[in-house]
C-alpha positions as CSV (number, residue, x, y, z in Angstrom):
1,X,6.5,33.7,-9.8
2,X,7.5,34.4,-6.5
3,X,10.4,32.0,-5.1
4,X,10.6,34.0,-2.3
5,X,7.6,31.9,-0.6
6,X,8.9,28.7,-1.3
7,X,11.0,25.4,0.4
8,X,14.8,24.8,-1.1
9,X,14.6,21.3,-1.2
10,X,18.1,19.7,-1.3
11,X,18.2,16.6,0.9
12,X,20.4,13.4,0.3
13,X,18.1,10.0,-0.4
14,X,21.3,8.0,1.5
15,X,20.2,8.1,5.0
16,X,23.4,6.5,5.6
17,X,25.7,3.9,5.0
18,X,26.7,0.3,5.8
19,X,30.3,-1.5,4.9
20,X,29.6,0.6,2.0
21,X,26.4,-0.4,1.1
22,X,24.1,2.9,0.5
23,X,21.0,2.9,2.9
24,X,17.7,5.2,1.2
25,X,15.1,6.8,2.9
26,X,13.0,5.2,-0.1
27,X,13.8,1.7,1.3
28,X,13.5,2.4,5.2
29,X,9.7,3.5,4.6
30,X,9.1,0.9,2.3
31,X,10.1,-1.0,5.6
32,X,8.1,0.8,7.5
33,X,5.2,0.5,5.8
34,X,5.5,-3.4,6.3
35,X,6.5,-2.9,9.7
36,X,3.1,-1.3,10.2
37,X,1.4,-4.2,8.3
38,X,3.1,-6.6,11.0
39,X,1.7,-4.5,13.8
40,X,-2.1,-3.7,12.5
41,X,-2.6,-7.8,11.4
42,X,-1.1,-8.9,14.5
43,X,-3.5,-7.0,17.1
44,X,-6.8,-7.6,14.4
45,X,-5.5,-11.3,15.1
46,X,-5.5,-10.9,18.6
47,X,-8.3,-8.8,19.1
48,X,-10.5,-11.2,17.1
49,X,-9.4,-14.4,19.1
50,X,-7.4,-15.8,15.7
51,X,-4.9,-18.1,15.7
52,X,-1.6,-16.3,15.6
53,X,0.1,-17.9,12.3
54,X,-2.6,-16.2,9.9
55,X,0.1,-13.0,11.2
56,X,3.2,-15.0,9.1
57,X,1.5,-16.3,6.9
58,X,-0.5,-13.1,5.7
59,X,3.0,-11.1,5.5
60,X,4.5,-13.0,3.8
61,X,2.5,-13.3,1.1
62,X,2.2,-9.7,1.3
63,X,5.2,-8.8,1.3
64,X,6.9,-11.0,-1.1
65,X,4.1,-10.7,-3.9
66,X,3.8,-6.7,-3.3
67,X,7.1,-6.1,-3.7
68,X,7.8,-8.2,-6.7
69,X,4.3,-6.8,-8.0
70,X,5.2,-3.0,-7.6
71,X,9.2,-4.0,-9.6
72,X,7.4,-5.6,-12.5
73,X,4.4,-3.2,-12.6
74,X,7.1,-0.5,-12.9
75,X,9.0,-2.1,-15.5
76,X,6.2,-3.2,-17.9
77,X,3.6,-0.1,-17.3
78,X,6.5,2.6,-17.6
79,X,9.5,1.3,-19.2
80,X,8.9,-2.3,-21.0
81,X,11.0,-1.3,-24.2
82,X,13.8,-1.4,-21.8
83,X,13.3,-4.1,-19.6
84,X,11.5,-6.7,-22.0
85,X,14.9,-6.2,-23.9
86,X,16.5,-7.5,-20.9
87,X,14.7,-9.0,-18.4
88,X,17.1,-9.5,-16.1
89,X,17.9,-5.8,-15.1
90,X,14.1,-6.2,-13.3
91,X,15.8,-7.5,-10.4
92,X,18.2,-4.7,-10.2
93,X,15.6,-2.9,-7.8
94,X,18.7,-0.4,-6.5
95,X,18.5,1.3,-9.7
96,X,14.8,2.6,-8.8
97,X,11.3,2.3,-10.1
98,X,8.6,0.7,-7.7
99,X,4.9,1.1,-9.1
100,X,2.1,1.1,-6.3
101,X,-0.3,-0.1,-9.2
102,X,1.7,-3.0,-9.6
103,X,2.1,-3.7,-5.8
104,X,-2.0,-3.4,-5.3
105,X,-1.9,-6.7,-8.3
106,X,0.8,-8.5,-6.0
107,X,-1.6,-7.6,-3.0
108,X,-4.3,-9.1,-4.1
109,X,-2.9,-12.3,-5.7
110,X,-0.9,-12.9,-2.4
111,X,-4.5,-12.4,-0.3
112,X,-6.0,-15.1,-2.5
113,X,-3.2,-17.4,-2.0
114,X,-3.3,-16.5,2.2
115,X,-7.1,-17.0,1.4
116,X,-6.3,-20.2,0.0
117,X,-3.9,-21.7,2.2
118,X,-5.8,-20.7,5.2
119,X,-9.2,-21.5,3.9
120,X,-9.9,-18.2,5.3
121,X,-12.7,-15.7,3.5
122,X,-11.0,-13.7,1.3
123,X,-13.0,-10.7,2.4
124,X,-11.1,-10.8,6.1
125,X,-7.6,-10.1,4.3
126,X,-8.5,-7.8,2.0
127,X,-11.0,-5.2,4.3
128,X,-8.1,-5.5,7.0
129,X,-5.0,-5.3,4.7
130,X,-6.2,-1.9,3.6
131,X,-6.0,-0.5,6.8
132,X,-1.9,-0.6,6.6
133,X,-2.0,-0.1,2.8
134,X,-3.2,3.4,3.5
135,X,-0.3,4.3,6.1
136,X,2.4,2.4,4.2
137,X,1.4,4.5,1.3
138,X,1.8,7.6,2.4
139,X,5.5,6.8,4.1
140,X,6.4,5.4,0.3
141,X,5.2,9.0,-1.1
142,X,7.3,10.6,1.9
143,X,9.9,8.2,0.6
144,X,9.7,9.9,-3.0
145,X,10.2,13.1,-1.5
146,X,13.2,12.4,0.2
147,X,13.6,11.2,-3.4
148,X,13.1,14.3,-5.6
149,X,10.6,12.5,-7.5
150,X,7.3,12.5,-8.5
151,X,6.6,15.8,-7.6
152,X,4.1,17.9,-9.2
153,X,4.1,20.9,-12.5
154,X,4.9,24.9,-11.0
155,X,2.9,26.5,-8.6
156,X,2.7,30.0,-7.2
157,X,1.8,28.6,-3.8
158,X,3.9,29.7,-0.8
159,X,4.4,25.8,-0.1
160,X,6.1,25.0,-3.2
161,X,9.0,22.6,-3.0
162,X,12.5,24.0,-5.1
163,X,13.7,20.7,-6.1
164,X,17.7,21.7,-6.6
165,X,18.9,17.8,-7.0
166,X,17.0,18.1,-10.0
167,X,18.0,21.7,-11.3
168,X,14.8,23.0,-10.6
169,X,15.0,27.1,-9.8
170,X,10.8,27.5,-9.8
171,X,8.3,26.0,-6.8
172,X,6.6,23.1,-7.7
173,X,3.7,21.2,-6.0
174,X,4.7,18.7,-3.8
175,X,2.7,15.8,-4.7
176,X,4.1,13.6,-2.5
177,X,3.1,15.1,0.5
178,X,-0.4,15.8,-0.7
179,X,-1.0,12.0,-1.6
180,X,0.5,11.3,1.8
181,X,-2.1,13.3,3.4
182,X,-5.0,12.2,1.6
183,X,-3.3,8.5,2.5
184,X,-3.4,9.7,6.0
185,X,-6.9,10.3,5.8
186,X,-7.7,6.9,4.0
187,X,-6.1,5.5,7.0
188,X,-8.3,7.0,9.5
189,X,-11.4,6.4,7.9
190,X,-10.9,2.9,7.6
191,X,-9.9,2.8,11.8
192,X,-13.1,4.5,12.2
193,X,-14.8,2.0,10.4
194,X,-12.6,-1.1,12.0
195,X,-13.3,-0.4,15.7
196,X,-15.7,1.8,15.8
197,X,-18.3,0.2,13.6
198,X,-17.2,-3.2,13.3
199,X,-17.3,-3.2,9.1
200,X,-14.9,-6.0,8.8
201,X,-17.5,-8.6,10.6
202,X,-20.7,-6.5,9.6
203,X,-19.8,-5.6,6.2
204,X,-17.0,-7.9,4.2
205,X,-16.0,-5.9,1.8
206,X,-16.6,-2.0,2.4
207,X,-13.5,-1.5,3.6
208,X,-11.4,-2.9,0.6
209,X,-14.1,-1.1,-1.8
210,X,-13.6,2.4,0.3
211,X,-9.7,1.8,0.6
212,X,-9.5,1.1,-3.2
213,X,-12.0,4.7,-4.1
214,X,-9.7,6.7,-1.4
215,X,-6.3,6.0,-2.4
216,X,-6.7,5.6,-6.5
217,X,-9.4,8.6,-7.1
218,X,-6.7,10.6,-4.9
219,X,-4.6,9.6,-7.4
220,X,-5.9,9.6,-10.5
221,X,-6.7,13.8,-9.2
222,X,-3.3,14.5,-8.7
223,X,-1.7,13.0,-11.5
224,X,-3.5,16.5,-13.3
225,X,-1.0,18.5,-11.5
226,X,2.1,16.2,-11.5
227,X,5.0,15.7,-13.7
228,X,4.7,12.9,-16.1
229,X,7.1,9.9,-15.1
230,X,8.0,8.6,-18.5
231,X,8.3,10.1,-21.8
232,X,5.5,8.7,-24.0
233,X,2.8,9.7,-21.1
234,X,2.8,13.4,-22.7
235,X,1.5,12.0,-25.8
236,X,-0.9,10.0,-23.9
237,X,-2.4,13.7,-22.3
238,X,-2.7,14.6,-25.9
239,X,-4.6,11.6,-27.5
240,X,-6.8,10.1,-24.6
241,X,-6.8,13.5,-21.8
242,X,-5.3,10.8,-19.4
243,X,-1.7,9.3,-18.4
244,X,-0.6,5.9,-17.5
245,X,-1.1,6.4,-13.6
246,X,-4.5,7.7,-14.7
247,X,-5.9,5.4,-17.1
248,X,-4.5,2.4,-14.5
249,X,-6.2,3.9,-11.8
250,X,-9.8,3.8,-13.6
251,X,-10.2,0.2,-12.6
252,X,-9.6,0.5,-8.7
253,X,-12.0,2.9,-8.5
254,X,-14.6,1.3,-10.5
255,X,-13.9,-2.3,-8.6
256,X,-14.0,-0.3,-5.5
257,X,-17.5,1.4,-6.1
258,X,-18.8,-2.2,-6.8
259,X,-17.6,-3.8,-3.7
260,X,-18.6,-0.4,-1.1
261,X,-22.3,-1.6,-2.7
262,X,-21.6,-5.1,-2.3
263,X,-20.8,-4.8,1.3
264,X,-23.5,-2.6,2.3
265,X,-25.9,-5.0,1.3
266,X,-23.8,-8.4,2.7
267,X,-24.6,-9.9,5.6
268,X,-22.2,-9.9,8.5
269,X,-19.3,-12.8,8.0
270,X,-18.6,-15.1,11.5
271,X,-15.6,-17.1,10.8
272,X,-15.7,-19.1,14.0
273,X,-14.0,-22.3,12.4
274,X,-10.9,-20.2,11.9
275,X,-10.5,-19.9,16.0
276,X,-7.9,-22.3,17.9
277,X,-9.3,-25.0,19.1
278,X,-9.7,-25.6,22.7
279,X,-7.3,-27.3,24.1
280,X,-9.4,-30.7,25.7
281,X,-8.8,-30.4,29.8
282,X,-7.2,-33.3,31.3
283,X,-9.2,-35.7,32.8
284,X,-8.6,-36.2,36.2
285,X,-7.3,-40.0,37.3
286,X,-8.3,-41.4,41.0
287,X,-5.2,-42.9,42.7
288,X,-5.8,-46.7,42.7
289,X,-6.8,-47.9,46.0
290,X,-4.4,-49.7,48.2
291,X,-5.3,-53.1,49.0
292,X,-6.4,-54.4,52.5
């Protein structure tokens, strides 16, 4: 195999410190990618003429339910001996283990409460949510290459990652950055479709079903030429062909194939009762006359 066409990769996760407390790359994209969520919802607010709280009350919904959604998702796809034994240690999040499977769940339960509480169509959320989905994605994958996780089997390649903080001395595929990518791509697709051909209004629900097919095909491919995360997933390979980011990523794709037909054939949503009201103009009062 030859090393000599490879990238020593050695970097620190601490990006720095503060009073002591230990500041990751991991958790700055993580911030990030709702940072970008912020951004995206608040001009599809404003370019739609939308009352500006559906901005707050959209991330925080979001936010809250994705994270706790991609903490427990970890702990009970990958690792429930440990953490059904004690429960607790889920909200020990500094220790590591975030699952994006998990965090598309808590997505979609918070856009059906910001559905809800709105009485907006769920179909608005979710086709626009997936727009920042795709770009927070790929900064969390960055994130796991700043890492040194989740990185992919050896490869001869001349861009193969030598991850030393793990003791590897051989290239390996660098997973990360090629779900980034294909995140990346997910991304721009789904602008295309946003402003250029107005899918969100004409079409509720292609872009949630072409989000979903984009970023879980791309990784249920890749998991074929990644490491497995947890132990038992080798034995999974050798039963079902298939490990546990695999076989959980079966269901996006399917649900995401139904709803790209579902919004081809739907007609285009108006949501005109969502928009502020007009303010009522005030009336103008004639001076009472003086008296002769």
């Amino acid at each position: 195999m030859n090393t000599l066409a490879s990238i020593q990769w050695n970097v620190d996760p601490v990006a720095f410190s503060v009073f002591g407390l230990e500041i990751r790359y991991y958790g700055i994209f993580w911030a990030l990618a709702f940072i970008a969520g912020l951004y995206f919802f608040t001009s599809f607010v404003r370019r739609e003429k939308l009352p500006d709280k559906l901005v707050d009350s959209l991330f925080w919904f979001a936010t809250i339910l994705g994270i706790v959604g991609a903490r427990v998702g970890h702990c009970l796809f990958y690792e429930p001996e440990v953490y059904l034994a004690d429960p607790l240690r889920m909200l020990n999040i500094r220790e590591g283990g975030m699952a994006s499977h998990g965090a598309a769940l808590g997505f979609l339960l918070g856009l059906i409460l910001f559905a809800w509480r709105n009485k907006m169509p769920f179909w608005w959320a979710a086709d626009r949510i997936m727009i920042p989905v795709a770009i927070g994605g790929a900064g969390v994958r960055l994130g796991n290459l700043m890492n040194s996780e989740i990185y992919g089997c050896p490869t001869d390649l001349p861009w193969g990652f030598i991850f030393e903080r793990n003791g590897e001395t051989v290239p390996m595929h660098p997973t990360q950055i090629y779900e980034a990518l294909f995140y990346v791509l997910v991304f721009v697709v789904l602008l295309l479709f946003y402003y250029k051909g107005d899918a969100g209004r004409k079409h509720p629900s292609l872009m949630f079903g072409v989000g979903l097919i984009g970023i879980f095909l791309s990784r249920f491919l890749l998991e074929y030429i990644k490491n497995d995360q947890v132990g038992f997933e080798e034995g999974m390979k050798a039963a079902i062909g298939m490990n546990m980011g695999q076989l959980l990523s079966i269901p996006f794709v399917l649900v995401g194939v139904v709803f790209v037909f579902v919004g081809l054939r739907s007609k285009p949503q108006h949501i005109a009762w969502a928009e502020e009201p007009a303010k009522p103009k005030a009336q103008k009062v004639a001076p009472p006359k003086a008296k002769k």
